[in-house]
KEVOTOR-15572 format. One record per atom (N, C-alpha, C): x, z, y. Coordinates in steps of 0.1 Angstrom, whole numbers, plus 5000, padded with zeros to 4 digits. Atoms other than C-alpha are relative to their C-alpha. Layout:
// KEVOTOR-15572
XZY/...
//
This chain:
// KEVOTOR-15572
501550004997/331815619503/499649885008/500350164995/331915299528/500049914995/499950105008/332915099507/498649964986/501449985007/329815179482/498649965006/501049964989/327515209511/499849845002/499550135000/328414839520/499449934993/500050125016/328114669486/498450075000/501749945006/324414859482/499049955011/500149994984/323614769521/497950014996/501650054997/319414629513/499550004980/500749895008/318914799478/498950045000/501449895000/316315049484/498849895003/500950084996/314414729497/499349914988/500250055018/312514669462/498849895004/500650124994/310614359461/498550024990/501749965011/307714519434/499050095005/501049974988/304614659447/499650084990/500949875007/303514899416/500250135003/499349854994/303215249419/500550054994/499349895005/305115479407/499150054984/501049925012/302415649385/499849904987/500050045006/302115339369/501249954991/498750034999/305415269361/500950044990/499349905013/306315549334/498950034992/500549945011/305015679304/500550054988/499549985007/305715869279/500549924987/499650135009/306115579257/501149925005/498950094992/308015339280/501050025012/498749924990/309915619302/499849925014/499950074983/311215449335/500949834995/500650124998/310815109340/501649975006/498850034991/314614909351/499549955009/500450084990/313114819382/501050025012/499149964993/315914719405/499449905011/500250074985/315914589441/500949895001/499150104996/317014259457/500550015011/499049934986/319714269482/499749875007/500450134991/318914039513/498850045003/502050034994/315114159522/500150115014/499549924980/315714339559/498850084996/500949865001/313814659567/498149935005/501049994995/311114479587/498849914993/500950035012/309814309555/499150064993/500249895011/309514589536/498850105009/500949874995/307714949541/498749975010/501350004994/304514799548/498550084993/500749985006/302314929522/500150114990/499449915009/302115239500/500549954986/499250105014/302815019470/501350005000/498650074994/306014919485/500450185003/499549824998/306915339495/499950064983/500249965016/305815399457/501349934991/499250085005/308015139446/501750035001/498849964997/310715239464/501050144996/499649855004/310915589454/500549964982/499750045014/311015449416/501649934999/498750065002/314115249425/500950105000/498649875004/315815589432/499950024986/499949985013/315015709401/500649894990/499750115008/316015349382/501049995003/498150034993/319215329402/501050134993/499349905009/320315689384/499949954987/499450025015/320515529348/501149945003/499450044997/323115339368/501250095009/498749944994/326415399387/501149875006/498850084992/328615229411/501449954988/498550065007/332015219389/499450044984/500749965010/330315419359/498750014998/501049974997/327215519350/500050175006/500249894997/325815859366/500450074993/500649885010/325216029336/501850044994/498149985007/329415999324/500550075010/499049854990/330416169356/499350114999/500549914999/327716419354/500850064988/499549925008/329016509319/501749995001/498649984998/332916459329/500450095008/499449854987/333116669361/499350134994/500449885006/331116919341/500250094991/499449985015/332916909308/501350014997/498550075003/336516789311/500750095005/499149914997/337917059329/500050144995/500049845010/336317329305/500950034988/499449945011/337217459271/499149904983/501050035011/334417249249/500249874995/499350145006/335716909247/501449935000/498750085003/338816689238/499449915000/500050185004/339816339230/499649964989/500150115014/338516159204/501050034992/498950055006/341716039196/501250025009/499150034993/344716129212/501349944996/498950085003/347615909215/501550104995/498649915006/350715989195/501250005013/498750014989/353816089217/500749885004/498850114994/355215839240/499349835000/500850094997/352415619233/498949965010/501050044997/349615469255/498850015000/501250035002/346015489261/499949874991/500350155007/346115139249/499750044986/500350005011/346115219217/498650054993/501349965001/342915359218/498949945005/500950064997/339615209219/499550045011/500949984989/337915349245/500450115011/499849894988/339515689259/500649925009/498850084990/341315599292/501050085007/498949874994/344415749309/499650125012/500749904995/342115919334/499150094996/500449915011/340216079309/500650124994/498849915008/343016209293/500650065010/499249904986/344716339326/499050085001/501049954994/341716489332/500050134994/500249915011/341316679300/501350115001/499149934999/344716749303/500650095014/500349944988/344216899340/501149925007/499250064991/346916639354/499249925008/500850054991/344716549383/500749965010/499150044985/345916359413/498849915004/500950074992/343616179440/499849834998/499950155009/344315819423/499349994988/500949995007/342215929397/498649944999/501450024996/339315729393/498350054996/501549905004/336815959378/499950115011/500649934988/337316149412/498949935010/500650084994/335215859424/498350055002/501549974994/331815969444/498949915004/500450124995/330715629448/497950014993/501349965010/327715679420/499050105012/500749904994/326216009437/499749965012/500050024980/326615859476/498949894998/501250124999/324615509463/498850084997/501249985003/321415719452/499950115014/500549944987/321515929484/499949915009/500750064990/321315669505/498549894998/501150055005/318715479483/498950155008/501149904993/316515859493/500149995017/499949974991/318215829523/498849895012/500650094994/316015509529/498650025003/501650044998/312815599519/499850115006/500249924993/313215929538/499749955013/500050084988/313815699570/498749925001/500850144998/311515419566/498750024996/501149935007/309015619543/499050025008/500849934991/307015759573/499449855007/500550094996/306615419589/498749914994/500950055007/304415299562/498650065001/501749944998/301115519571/500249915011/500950124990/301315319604/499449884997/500350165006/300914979585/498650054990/500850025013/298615109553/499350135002/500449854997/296015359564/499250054989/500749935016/295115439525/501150104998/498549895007/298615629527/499050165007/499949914993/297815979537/501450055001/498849874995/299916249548/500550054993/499549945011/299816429518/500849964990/499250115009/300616119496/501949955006/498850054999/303516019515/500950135006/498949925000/305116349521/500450024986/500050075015/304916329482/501249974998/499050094999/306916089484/501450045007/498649944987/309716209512/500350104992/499649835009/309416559490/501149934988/499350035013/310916349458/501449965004/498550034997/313616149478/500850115001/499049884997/314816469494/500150114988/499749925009/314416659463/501449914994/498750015001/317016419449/501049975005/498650024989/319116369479/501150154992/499449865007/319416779469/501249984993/499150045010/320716699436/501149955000/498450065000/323316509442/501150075008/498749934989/324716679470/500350114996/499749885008/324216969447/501650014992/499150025007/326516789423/501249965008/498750044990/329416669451/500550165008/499549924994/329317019463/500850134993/498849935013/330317229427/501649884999/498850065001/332916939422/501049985008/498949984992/334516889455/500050105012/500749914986/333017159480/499949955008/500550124987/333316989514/499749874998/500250095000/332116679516/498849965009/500650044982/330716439545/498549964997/501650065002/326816449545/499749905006/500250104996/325616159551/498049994999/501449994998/321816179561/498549875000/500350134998/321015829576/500249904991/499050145004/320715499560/500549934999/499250104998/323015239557/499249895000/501550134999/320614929565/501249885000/499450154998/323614649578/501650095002/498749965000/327114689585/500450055012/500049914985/326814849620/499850114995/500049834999/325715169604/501050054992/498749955008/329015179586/501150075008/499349854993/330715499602/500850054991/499549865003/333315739595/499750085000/500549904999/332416029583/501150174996/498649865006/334816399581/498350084992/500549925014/333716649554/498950085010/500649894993/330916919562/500450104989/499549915008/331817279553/498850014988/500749975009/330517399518/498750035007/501249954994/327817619540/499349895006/501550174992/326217299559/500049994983/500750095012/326117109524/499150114992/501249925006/324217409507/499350025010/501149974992/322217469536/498949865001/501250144995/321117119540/499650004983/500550045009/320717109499/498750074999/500649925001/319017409500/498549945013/501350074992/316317219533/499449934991/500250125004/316216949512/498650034987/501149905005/314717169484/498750035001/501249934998/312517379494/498349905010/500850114995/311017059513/499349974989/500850075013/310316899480/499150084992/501249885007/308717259464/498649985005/501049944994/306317279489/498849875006/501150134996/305016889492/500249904986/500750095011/305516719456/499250054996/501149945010/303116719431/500250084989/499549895011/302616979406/500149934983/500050185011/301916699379/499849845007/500650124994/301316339379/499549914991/500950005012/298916349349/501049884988/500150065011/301316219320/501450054996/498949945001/304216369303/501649955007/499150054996/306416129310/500749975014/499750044982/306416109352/499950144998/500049844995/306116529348/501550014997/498349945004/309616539329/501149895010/499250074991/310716239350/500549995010/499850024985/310416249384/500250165001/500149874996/310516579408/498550044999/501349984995/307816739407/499850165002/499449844988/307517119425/500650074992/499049855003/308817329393/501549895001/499050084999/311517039392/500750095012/499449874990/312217209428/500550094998/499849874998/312117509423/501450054989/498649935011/314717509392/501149955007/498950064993/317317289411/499950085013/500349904987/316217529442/500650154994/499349845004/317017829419/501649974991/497850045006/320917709402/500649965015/499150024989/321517619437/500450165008/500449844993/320618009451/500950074988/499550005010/322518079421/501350014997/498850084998/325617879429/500750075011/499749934988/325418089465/499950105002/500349835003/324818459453/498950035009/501749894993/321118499467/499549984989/500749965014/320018639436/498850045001/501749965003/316618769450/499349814999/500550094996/315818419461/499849904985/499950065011/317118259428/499050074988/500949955011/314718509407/498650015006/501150074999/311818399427/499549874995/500250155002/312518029424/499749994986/500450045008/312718059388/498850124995/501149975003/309418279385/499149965004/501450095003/307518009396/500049934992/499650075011/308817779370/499050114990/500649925018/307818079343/498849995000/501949945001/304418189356/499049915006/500750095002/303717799358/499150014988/500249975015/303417849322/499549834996/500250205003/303717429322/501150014987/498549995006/307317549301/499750114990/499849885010/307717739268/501249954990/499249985010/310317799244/499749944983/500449985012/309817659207/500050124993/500249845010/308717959185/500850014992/499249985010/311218159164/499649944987/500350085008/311417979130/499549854996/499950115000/311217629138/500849984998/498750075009/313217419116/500949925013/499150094988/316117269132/500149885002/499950145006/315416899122/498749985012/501450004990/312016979144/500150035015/499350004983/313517119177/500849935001/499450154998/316116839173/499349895004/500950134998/313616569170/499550035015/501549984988/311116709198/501050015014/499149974990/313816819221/500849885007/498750074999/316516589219/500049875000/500250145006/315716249201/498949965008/501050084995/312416219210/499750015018/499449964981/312916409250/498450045003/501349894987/309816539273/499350094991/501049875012/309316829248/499650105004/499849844995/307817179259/501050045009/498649944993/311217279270/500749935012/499650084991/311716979293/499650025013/500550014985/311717009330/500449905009/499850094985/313916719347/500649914986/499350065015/315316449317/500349845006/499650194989/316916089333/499749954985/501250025009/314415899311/500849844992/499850125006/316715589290/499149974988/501050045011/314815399268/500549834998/499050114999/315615049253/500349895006/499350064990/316014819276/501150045011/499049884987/318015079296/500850084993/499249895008/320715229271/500750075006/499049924991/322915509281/501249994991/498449995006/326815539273/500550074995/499849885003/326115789250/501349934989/499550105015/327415559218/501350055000/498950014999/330515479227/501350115009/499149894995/331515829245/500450104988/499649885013/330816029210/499349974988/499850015013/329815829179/500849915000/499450135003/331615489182/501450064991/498750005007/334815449158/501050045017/499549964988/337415569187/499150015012/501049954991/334915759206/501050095009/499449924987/336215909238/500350145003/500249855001/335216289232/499350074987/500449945013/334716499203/499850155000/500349815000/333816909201/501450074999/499449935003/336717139206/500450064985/499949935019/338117289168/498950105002/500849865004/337017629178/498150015003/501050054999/333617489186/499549974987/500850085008/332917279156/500950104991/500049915012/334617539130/499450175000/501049895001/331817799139/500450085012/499549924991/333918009164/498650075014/501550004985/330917939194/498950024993/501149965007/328017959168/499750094990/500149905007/328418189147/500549914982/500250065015/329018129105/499850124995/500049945006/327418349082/500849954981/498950065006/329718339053/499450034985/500449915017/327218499028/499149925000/501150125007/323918259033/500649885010/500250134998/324717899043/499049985010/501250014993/321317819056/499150135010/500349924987/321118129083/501249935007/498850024991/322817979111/499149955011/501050034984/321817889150/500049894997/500950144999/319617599152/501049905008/499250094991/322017449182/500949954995/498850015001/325117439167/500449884987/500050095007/326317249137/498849914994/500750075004/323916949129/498549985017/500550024986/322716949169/501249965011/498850034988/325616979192/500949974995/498250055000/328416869171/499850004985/499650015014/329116799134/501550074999/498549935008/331817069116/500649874995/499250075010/333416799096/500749905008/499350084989/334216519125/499950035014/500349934986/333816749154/499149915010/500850124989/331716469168/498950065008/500949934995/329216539194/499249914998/501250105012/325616429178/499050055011/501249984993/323416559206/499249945005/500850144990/322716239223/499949934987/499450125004/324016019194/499350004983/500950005014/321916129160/499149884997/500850125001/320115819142/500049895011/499950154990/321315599175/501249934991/498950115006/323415259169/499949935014/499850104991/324815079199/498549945006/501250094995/321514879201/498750145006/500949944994/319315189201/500350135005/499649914993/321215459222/499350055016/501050034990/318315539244/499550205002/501149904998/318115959242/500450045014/499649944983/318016119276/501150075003/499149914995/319916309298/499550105005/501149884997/318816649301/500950115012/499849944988/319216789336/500150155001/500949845004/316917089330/499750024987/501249975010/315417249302/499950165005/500749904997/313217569303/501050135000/499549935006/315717789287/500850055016/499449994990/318017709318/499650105011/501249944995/315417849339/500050184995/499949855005/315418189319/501250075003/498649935000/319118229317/500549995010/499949994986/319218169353/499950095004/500649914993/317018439363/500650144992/499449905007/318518689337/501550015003/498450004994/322018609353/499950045018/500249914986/320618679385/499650095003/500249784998/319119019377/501250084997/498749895003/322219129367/500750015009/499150024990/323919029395/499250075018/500249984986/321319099422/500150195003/499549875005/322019509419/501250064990/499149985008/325119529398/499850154998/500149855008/324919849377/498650065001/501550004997/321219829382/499650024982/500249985013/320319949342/498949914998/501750075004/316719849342/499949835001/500150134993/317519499358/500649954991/499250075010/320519439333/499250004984/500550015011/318119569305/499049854993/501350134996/315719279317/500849874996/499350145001/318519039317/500249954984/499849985010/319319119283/499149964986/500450035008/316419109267/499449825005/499850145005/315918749277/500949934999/499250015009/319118679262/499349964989/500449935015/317318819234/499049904994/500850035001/314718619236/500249804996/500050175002/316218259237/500650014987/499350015013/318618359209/499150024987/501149945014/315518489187/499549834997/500150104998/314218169196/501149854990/499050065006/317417979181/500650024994/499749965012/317818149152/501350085000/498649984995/321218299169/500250134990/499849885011/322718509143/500450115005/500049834995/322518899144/501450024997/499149985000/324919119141/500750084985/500149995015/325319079101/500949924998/498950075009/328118909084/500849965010/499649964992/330218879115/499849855010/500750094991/328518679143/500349985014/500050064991/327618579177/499650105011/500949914987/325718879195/501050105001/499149874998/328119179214/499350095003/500949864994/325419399222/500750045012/499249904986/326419469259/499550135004/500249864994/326519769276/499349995015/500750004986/323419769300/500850055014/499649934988/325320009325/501449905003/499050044998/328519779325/499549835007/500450154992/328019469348/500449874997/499350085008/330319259334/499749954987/500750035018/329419299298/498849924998/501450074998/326319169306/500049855007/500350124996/326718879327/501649934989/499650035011/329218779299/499649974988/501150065009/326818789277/499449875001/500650114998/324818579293/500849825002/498650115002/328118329297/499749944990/499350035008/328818319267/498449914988/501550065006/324718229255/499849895008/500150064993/324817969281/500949904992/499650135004/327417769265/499649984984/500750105018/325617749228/498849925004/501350084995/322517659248/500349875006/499750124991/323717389272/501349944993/499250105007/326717259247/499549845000/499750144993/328116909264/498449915006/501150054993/324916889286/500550035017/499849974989/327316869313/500450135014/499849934994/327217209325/501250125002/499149875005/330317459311/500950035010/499049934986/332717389344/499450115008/501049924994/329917509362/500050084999/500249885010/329217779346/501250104999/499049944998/332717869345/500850055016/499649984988/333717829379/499250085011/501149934998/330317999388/500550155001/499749885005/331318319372/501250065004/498650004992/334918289384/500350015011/500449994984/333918279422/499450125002/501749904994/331218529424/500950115005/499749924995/332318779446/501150025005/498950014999/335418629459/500950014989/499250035008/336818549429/500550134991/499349865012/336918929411/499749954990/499650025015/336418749380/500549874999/499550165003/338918459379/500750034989/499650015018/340418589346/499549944994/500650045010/337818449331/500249844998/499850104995/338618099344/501749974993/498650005003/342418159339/499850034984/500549975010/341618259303/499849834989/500250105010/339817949293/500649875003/499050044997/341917729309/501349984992/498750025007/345217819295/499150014982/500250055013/343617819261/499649884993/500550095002/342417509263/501549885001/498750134996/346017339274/500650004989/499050035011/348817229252/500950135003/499149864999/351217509247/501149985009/499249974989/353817399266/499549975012/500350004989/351617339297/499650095005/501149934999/349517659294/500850095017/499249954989/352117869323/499449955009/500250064988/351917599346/498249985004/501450014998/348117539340/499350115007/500149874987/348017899348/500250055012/499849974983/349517899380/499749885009/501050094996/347817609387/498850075006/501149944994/344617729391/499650165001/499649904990/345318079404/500049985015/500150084988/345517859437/498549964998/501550044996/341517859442/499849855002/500550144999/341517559458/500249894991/499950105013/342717379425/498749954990/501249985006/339017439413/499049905004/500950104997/337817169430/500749824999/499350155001/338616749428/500349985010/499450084988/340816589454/499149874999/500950154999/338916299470/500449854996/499350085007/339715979453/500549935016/499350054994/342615799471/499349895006/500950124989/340215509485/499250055011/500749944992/338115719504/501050025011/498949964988/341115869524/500549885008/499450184993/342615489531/498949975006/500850094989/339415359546/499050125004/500649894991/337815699565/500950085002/499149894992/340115819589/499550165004/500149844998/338316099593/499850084989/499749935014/338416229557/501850055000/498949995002/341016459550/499750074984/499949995018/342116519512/499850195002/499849885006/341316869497/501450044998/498649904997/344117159506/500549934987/499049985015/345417169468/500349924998/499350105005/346116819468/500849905013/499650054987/347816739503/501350004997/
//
């Protein structure tokens, strides 16, 4: 994290003066507007222009990434340790990465759960440079009403709401992958504020995510009149959904089935209606991005490609859909009509024939690999709060009935096949607690297939309540290993603390007060 911190030092210090508002649009998304390093603080933060500006660079600095881009660790630490993806191409016995275009040996350890702290996809360098980018204009932000008395109060808490909404986020994301880890609040401005920092317990980092939050609910804007800056930036349901997966994450189920019933009974969010072609919710959804269903979307466009290409269409592409994925298994096949099948699945999240994943990568070519990355969508939102009614009263009928039928309701929605030629739906047993939030599992990964979330999700469900459901974890896990590792993979993570990433080996060498995660000491 010093070492990142360092190399970024005068970043946040952007040298463009437009606002924000002007900046996006649904046409031309987010703007690469990056900062020059060398402009000291007492330059800057004179003008709301300059506070506008600055907030934009966070957002511009997430299509980016210290060693990677953001968006490959979001879908690696999210994906790699599930059940839903492989290699591309894996190397024949005894052979090399090398021989492969693009996967890399940490990739492949990864997949293969041989994790060790030398790993460089344990690298947090990415997530730490965009917190202290918020971290600046949370600092520096407030100084600018003294200088430019057109800022108000309202406007520039605004502002402070968005950084700390995505300080949130990220610490969100460092705290499913490695639990403790050292908040870091202050900016890094020169090389004096370069400190040691030791871990804070899981509870601080959800407690401060969870400030960070409900700060941003209660002072961004509710729009910022254009589709493109509502799906882009934070804006209060943005809060409130990354406010409610975090409540979520920490079993306050009442709290999490508030947060997302402001999202609903915004009514800014809807579902496409049952009977939309799948060529139509692909397009609107996916290809084209800030559709209906969009709530938070990291906005690439072409000057700004993402590394979708070359993760999952390129000739030796990196990652490809599990078999039991892409030969129907997760979506159902009806075996009597062809053309009944869920909208998501083959010819959205994955091609049967080359298990390739097409979600990002449909009609793109290297030159124009520009679809988003979808954070949020609405659905998320539903199957949140339907996972939290089940949970917040277990054996609660009426609550699980509730949960159920919005189940019911996303799958009607996506054509999710009934319980006719042998399918996808188990009809749970309202009174049974389990059966239900299993349900909702198991609808969660046709919805969000390789949008980053399935560890999640798994490790979510495998915690809750001290861990009385880690079969479920142990389960997909060893199914996912190679046969002769599945044992060990199993008594592998049986050891809880295996469920999280050891801190990559650089960190420990230069911050004495970091100590490595138990499971890997």
């Amino acid at each position: 994290m010093m070492k990142m911190i360092k190399n970024s030092t005068y970043k946040i210090l952007l040298l463009v003066t437009v606002l924000v508002a002007g900046v996006s649009s649904s046409c031309n998304k987010w703007l690469n507007i990056k900062p020059q390093d060398g402009l000291v603080n007492q330059d800057y933060w004179k003008t709301k222009e300059q506070l506008a500006a600055a907030v934009t660079g966070c957002y511009a600095s997430m299509l980016d990434g210290a060693a990677l881009p953001l968006t490959k660790y979001m879908f690696i630490w999210g994906e790699l340790r599930g059940d839903m993806v492989v290699a591309g191409t894996e190397p024949a016995a005894g052979t090399s990465t090398a021989t492969l275009s693009t996967l890399t040996r940490d990739e492949l350890d990864m997949l293969h759960t041989d994790i060790v702290a030398t790993n460089t996809l344990n690298n947090w360098d990415a997530f730490y440079e965009i917190i202290n980018y918020c971290n600046n204009v949370i600092k520096y932000g407030p100084g600018v009403k003294t200088n430019d008395n057109t800022l108000t109060q309202a406007a520039l808490n605004a502002y402070i709401g968005e950084a700390r909404g995505l300080r949130g986020l990220m610490y969100f994301y460092l705290l499913r992958t490695f639990g403790e880890v050292p908040l870091k609040l202050e900016p890094t401005s020169s090389d004096a504020d370069i400190q040691p920092l030791a871990k804070s317990t899981r509870a601080q980092v959800a407690a401060q995510i969870i400030d960070d939050l409900k700060f941003a609910a209660a002072n961004v804007l509710v729009s910022y009149g254009n589709i493109g800056d509502d799906k882009g930036r934070i804006n209060q349901y943005t809060a409130y959904t990354i406010l409610a997966d975090v409540y979520l994450w920490t079993e306050d189920y009442q709290n999490c089935i508030d947060a997302c019933n402001k999202v609903i009974q915004s009514n800014n969010y809807q579902l496409f209606p049952a009977g939309t072609l799948q060529a139509d919710w692909y397009n609107s959804v996916f290809f084209n991005g800030n559709s209906v269903e969009g709530i938070f979307e990291l906005q690439f466009y072409a000057q700004k490609l993402n590394p979708f290409f070359n993760m999952f269409a390129a000739t030796g592409r990196e990652f490809k859909a599990a078999d039991w994925v892409a030969t129907g298994d997760l979506f159902g096949t009806d075996i009597v009509d062809a053309t009944n099948k869920d909208i998501r699945g083959a010819g959205v999240s994955m091609s049967e024939g080359s298990g390739g994943i097409t979600k990002y990568t449909q009609f793109a070519t290297t030159a124009t690999s520009y679809s988003h990355w979808f954070l949020y969508r609405y659905s998320d939102v539903l199957l949140m709060k339907a996972e939290a009614l089940t949970w917040l009263t277990p054996g609660n009928v009426a609550n699980a009935t509730a949960a159920i039928a919005i189940v019911d309701q996303v799958r009607l929605a996506r054509h999710a096949l009934s319980n006719v030629n042998g399918t996808t739906i188990s009809d749970p047993d309202p009174n049974i607690t389990l059966d239900v939030s299993n349900y909702i599992f198991n609808e969660r990964a046709r919805e969000f297939a390789y949008e980053g979330k399935r560890w999640f999700d798994i490790l979510r469900n495998a915690k809750r309540n001290n861990y009385a459901n880690i079969i479920i974890l142990l389960n997909i896990v060893s199914s996912s290993a190679p046969a002769d590792k599945q044992q060990s993979v199993i008594n592998k993570y049986k050891d809880i603390r295996s469920h999280y990433l050891p801190i990559y080996s650089y960190e420990i060498q230069t911050n004495n007060l970091l100590v490595q995660n138990p499971f890997y000491q």
